[in-house]
N, C-alpha and C positions, 0 to 999 in steps of 0.2 A: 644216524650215521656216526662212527668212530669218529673221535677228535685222535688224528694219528700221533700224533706226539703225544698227547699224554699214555696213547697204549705203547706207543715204543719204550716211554721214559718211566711206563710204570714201576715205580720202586716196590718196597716191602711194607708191609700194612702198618699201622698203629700198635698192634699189641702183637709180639712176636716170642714165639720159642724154640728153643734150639732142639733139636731131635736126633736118634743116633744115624752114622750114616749119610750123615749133609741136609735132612731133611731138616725143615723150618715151617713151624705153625705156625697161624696167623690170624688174628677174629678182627675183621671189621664189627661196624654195628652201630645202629644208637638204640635207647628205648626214649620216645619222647611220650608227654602227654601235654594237651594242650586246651584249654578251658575258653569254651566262646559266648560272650553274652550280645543278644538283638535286642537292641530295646527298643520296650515298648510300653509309649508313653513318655518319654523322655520326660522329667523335670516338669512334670505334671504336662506334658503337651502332648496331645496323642494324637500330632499329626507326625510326631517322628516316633515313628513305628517302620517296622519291617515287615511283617504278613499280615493282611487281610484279617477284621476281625482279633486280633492281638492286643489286649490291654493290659498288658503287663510283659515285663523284659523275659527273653525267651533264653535259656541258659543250657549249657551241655560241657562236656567232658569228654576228648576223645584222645585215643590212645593209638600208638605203634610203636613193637620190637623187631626191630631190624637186625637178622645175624648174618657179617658174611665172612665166614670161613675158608682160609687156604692154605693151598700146602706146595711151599717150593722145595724142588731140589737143586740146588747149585745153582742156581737164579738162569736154568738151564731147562725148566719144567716146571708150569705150575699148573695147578689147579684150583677153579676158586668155584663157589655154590653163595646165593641168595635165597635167605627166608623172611618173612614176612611173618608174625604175629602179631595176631591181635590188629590186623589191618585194616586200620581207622575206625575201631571198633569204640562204641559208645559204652560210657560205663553205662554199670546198674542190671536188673535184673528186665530185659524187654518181651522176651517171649514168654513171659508168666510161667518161668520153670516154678514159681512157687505161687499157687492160685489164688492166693490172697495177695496181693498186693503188699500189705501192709508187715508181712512176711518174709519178706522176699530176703534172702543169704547169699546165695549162689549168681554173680551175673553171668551173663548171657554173651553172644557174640553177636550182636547186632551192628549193621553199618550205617551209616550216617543217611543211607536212602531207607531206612526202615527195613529192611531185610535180614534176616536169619546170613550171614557169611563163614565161612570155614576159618574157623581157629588160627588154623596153620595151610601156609601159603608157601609151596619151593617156587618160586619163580626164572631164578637162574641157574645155569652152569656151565660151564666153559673150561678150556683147557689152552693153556699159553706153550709154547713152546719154542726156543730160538731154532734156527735154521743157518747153513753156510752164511748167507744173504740176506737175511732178514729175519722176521721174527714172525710167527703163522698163530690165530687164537681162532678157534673150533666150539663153536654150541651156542648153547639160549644165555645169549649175553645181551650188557650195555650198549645204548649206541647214542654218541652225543659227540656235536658240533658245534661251535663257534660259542654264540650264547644263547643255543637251546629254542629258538623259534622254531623249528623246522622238527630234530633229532634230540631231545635231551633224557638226560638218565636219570633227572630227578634223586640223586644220591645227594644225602647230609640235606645240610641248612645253609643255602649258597643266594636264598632271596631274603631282601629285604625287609619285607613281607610275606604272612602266609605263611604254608608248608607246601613241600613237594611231595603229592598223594597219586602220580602216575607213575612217570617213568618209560622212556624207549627200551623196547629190549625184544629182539628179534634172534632168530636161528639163524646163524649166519658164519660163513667161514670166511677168511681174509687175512691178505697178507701186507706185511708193509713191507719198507725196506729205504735203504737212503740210496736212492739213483746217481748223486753225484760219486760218492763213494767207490758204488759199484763201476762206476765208468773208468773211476781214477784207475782202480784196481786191477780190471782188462786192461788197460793202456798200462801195465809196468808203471804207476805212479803212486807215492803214497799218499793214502786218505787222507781230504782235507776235513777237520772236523765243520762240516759246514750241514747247520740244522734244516737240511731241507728232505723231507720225509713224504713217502708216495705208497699208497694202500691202493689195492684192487681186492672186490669182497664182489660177492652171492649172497645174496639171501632166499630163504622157502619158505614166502609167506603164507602160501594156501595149497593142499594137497589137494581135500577135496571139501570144497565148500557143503555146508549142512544144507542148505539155500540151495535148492535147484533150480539151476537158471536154463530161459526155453531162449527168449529172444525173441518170441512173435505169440501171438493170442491166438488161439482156436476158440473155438463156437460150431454147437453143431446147427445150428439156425440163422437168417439174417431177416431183414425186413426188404423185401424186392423191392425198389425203388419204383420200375413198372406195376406192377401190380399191390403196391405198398402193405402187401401181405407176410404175415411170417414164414419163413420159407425152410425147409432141412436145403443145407450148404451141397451142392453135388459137382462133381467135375463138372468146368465148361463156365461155374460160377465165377465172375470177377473176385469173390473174394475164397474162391477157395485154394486149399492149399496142404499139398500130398503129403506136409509133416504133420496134419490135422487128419490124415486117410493114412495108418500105419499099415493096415492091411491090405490098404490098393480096392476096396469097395466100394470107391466112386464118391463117395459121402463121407463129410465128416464125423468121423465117428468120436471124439472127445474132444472135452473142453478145459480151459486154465488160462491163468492169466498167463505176465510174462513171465513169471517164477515161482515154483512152489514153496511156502512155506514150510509145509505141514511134514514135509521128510524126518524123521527120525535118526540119529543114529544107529538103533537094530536096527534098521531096511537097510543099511550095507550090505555086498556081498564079502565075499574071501577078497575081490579085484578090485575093492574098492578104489585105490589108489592106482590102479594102472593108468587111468585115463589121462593124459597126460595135457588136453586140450584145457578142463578147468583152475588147472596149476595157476598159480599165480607166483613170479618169483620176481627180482629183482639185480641188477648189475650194479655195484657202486664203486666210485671211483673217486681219491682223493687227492691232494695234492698242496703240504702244507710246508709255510716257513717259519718256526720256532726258534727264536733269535733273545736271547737272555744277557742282558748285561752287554749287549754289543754297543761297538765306538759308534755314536751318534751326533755329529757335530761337534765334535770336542767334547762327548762328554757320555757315558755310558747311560744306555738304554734298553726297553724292552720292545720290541718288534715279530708280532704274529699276523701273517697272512697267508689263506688258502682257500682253496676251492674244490667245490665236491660235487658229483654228479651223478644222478640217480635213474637209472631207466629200469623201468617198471612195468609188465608183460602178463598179458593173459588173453590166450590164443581165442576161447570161445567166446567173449566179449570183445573181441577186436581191438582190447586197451591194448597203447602204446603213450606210457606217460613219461616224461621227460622232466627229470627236476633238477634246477641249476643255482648252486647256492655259495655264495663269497662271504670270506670274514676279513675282518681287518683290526688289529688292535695297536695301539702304539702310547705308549708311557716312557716321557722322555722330561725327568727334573721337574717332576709335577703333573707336566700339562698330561692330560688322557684323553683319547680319541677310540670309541667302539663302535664297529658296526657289522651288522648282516645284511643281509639281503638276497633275496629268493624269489625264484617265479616253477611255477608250475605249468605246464605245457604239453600238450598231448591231446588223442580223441577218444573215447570209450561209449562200448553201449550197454556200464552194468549200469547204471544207475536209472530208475525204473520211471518214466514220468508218473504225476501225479490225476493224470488228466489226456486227453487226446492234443497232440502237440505235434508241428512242422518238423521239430527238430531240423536235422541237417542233410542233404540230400535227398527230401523226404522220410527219412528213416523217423520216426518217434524218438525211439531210443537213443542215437548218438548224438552225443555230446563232443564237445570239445573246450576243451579246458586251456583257461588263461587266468588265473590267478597270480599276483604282486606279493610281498609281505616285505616289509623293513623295520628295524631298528636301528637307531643313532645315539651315539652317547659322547657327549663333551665336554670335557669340565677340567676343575684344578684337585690334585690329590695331595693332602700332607698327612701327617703321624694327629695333628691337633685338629685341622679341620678340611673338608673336604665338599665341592660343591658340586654338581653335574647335572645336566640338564640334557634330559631325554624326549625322544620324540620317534610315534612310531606307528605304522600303519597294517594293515589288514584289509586285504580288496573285499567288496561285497560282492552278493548278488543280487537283486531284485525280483524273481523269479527262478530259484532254483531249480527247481524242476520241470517249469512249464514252457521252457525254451531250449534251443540248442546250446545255449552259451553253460558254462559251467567256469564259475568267477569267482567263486567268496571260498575264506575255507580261514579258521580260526589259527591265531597262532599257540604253539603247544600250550598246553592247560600249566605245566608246570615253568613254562614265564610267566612270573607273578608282576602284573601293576596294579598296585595296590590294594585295598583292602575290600570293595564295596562296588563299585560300579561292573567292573570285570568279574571279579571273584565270586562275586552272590547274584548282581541283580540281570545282568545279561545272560548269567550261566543257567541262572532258573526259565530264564522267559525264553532262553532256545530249549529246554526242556519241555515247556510247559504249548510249545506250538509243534514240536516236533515230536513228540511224545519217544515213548519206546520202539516204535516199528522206524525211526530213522536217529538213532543214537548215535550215528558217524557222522550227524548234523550237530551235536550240540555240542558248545562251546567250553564247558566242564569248567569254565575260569579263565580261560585263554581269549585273548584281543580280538574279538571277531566284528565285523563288518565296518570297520570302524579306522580314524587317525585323533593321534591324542599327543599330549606335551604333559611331561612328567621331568619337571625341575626337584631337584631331593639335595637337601643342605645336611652333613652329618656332622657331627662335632663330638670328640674325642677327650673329655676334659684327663681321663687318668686310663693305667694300662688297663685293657678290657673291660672299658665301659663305655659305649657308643650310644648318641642321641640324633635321632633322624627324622625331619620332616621333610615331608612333600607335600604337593600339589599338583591333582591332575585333571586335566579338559580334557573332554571328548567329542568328537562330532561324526556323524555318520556318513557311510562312505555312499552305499545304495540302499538307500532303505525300502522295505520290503513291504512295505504295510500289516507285517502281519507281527514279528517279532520286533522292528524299527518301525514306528509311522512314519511315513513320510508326509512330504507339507504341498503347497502348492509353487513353490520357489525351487524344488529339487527340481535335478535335470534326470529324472527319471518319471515311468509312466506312472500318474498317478490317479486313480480313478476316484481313491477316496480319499482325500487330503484332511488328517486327523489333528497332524502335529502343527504349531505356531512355530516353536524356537529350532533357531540352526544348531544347536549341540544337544547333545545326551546329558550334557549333565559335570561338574563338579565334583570334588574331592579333597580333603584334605586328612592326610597321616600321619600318625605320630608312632616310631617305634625308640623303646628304650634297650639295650642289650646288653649282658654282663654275660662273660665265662668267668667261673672261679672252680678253684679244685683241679683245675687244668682238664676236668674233663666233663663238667658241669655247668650246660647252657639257660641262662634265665632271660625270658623275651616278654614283655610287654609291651603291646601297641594294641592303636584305636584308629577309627577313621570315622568321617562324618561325611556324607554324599548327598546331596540336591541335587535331586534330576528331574528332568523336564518330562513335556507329554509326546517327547518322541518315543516314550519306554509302553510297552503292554504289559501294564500291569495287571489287570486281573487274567488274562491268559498266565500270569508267571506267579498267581494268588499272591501277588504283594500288596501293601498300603499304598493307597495312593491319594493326598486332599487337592484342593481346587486353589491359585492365587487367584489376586485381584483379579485377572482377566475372564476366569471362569477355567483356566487350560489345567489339566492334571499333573500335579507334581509327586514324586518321592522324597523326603527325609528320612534319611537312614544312620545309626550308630550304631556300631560296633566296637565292645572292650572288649578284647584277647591275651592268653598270657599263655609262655610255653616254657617250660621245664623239659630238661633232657640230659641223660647221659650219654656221651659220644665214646666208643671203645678206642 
């Protein structure tokens, strides 16, 4: 989702030039590269390791250039484009462009999951344009809300921690506009400059899915419950079914699960995209107050509040998902107050059980979704020091797929808490149960199933030189037994009770950060993580030793350091 104020209040980029004719160039961009070492073995102890099997520190180098280019005319017409190079690509030579190893000149494009990836990456492009009433932006654009749990753009270096390696960005058109304004204006009155701003947007998330989806399972056989024999399915059968009989010859003639895989893009026709049933598209609606420097108690202040709403549509799946999300931010002579908060709402029948299930009305397949997510931040801000203390939840599920309920869902990968529990050890071990065939399950670094406390003290000693620790707890929200253990003291079902401790696990970060050159970022930080035997670690191939009690623990270090030029 647009953050509307910052698209209405969009100004002109960092590096600009003047053109004949009113025209004005513009290059966003950074190029960063950022260096990460796991150790392993720590300080001769090689119970603080990071992977399975790792006896020694495990080290890398990775890189992105980011260009985004635009072109205004009269601040009446713009134009802007996103590329991606070299994205998140690992130095060195990985794909043995040169067969000797020891040879090797030329690197490679390899990503950080081991894979050969495309050099060069467009990802966005958009067109801005003012209107009588408002202001309209058209194409495969940013889309980012509050503070990014839900919608973030993932643009620049705006976490603490980490980098931002996704990004929101959808086809979408939308318009904003100030309602008050416009109302003054129909009524013969003149505009008050009054910062309250209202977007209505479309988005066209899926034309036509690669993924054929049926809804129900054919078989051309059953096992007769009377005669407990294998049977051919024929009309008259309790389980047969005339979308299983295309031809109307009484008998099932084919078979499939609930959805084919194996489609292709050649097996398109010309019409491919006519079907207007697999669409999948979206309505979004916002509604914000951006208030800068206004009277606050005798004393100037900053004041943002709004709300946004997302309805979400796909006719052959029966989705109707409903997302309803509030920000709130206020800096008033120090003190600061941030928050989100978000729920997700609706029923659908894409998402495919993993198993034979009741689901909801009998149906297997539907679901119905009720997922939470919050973050809170409160603290004191000055120029020398600055304190805040964060806290912040993620609803789980227990059974993702094997019920009706539909509960857990991570928050975006690119809100970064901290270095090590979220970023590496959760993101691996939703990986590593979920594998490839459910990738809209894993948690990529984003807070999933989970509530945690993340207090962060930064101190400021000279101009652009900033020192920041934290400290973070975690505890799990429903644990799953498969990617969270659960214990025998959860209020969830538990069959096999693994885990002893009530939390996941500890943290503590250290990040140091200078700009110099005015356009040159230097970041180093580290974190250290003890986490308990609610984690699966060898499903996520990580280290794991035993304490006193015999229960499974992790020790984890991480030193990072990031270099970057910003345009």
């Amino acid at each position: 989702m647009l953050h509307a104020a910052a698209f209405l209040l969009l100004a002109g980029a960092s590096t600009a030039q003047a053109a004949p004719d009113d025209w004005e160039f513009s290059l966003d961009g950074y190029y960063r590269v950022r260096g990460q070492l796991m150790a392993g073995g720590l300080l001769g102890n090689p119970d603080i390791s990071f992977f399975e099997g790792q006896d020694e520190d495990a080290r890398m180098m990775v890189q992105r250039l980011r260009l985004q280019p635009g072109i205004n005319f009269e601040d009446r017409a713009k134009f802007f484009m996103m590329t991606d190079v070299l994205d998140d690509v690992v130095w060195g030579d990985n794909e043995s462009a040169s067969s000797t190893a020891l040879f090797a000149g030329d690197p490679t494009t390899t990503g950080v999951d081991g894979v050969a990836d495309s050099a060069f990456k467009l990802k966005r492009a958009w067109i801005e344009f003012n209107l009588p009433v408002g202001l309209m932006r058209v194409g495969r654009q940013p889309s980012d809300w509050g503070m990014g749990l839900l919608a973030n753009a993932g643009d620049g270096f705006d976490d603490t921690f980490g980098e931002n390696h996704y990004g929101s960005t959808y086809d979408r058109v939308i318009f904003a506009t100030k309602p008050i304004a416009i109302a003054q204006t129909i009524a013969g009155k003149e505009p008050a400059d009054i910062p309250l701003y209202l977007a209505v947007g479309v988005d066209r998330l899926v034309e036509d899915p690669l993924i054929q989806y049926y809804g129900y399972e054919c078989s051309t056989t059953w096992i007769n419950p009377e005669t407990n024999q294998e049977e051919i399915i024929e009309e008259g059968d309790p389980v047969y079914n005339p979308a299983c009989d295309p031809d109307g010859l009484g008998y099932h003639t084919i078979e499939h699960t609930n959805e084919d895989t194996t489609r292709q893009d050649t097996d398109r026709g010309s019409d491919w995209w006519a079907d207007q049933d697999d669409d999948v598209w979206e309505m979004v609606y916002a509604l914000i107050y951006r208030g800068e420097d206004v009277d606050m108690l005798g004393s100037k202040g900053d004041l943002t509040a709004g709300a946004y709403v997302v309805n979400r549509v796909q006719r052959e799946t029966d989705s109707k998902v409903w997302i309803y999300d509030v920000y709130l931010r206020w800096l008033w002579k120090g003190i600061y107050l941030e928050t989100e908060a978000l729920t997700i709402q609706g029923t659908t029948r894409a998402i495919a059980p993993d198993a034979a299930v009741e689901g909801i009305d009998g149906d297997p397949l539907k679901k119905k979704a009720d997922i939470w997510s919050y973050v809170a931040r409160a603290g004191y801000k000055s120029d020398l020091i600055s304190g805040v203390f964060e806290t912040g939840y993620a609803s789980g599920d227990e059974n993702t797929l094997g019920d009706g309920d539909f509960t857990g869902r991570a928050l975006h990968p690119d809100y970064n808490v901290g270095l090590l529990i979220y970023e590496e050890v959760l993101a691996r071990a939703t990986a590593g149960a979920w594998t490839d065939t459910a990738q809209g399950l894993w948690s990529n670094g984003g807070v999933v199933n989970s509530r945690y406390i993340f207090p962060q003290v930064t101190w400021s000693p000279m101009d652009n030189w900033h020192v920041t620790g934290a400290w973070l707890m975690a505890w799990p929200d429903k644990p799953d037994g498969i990617i969270i253990y659960c214990s025998a003291d959860d209020d969830v079902p538990c069959d096999n009770p693994r885990a002893t401790a009530r939390s996941l696990g500890w943290e503590a970060d250290l990040a140091i950060k200078h700009q110099f050159h005015e356009h040159l970022l230097f970041s180093l930080e580290s974190g250290y993580a003890r986490t308990t035997d609610r984690i699966a670690y060898e499903a996520a191939g990580l280290h794991s030793s035993t304490n006193a009690d015999g229960a499974a623990i992790g020790r984890f270090f991480t030193l990072q350091s990031r270099i970057a030029y910003e345009f």
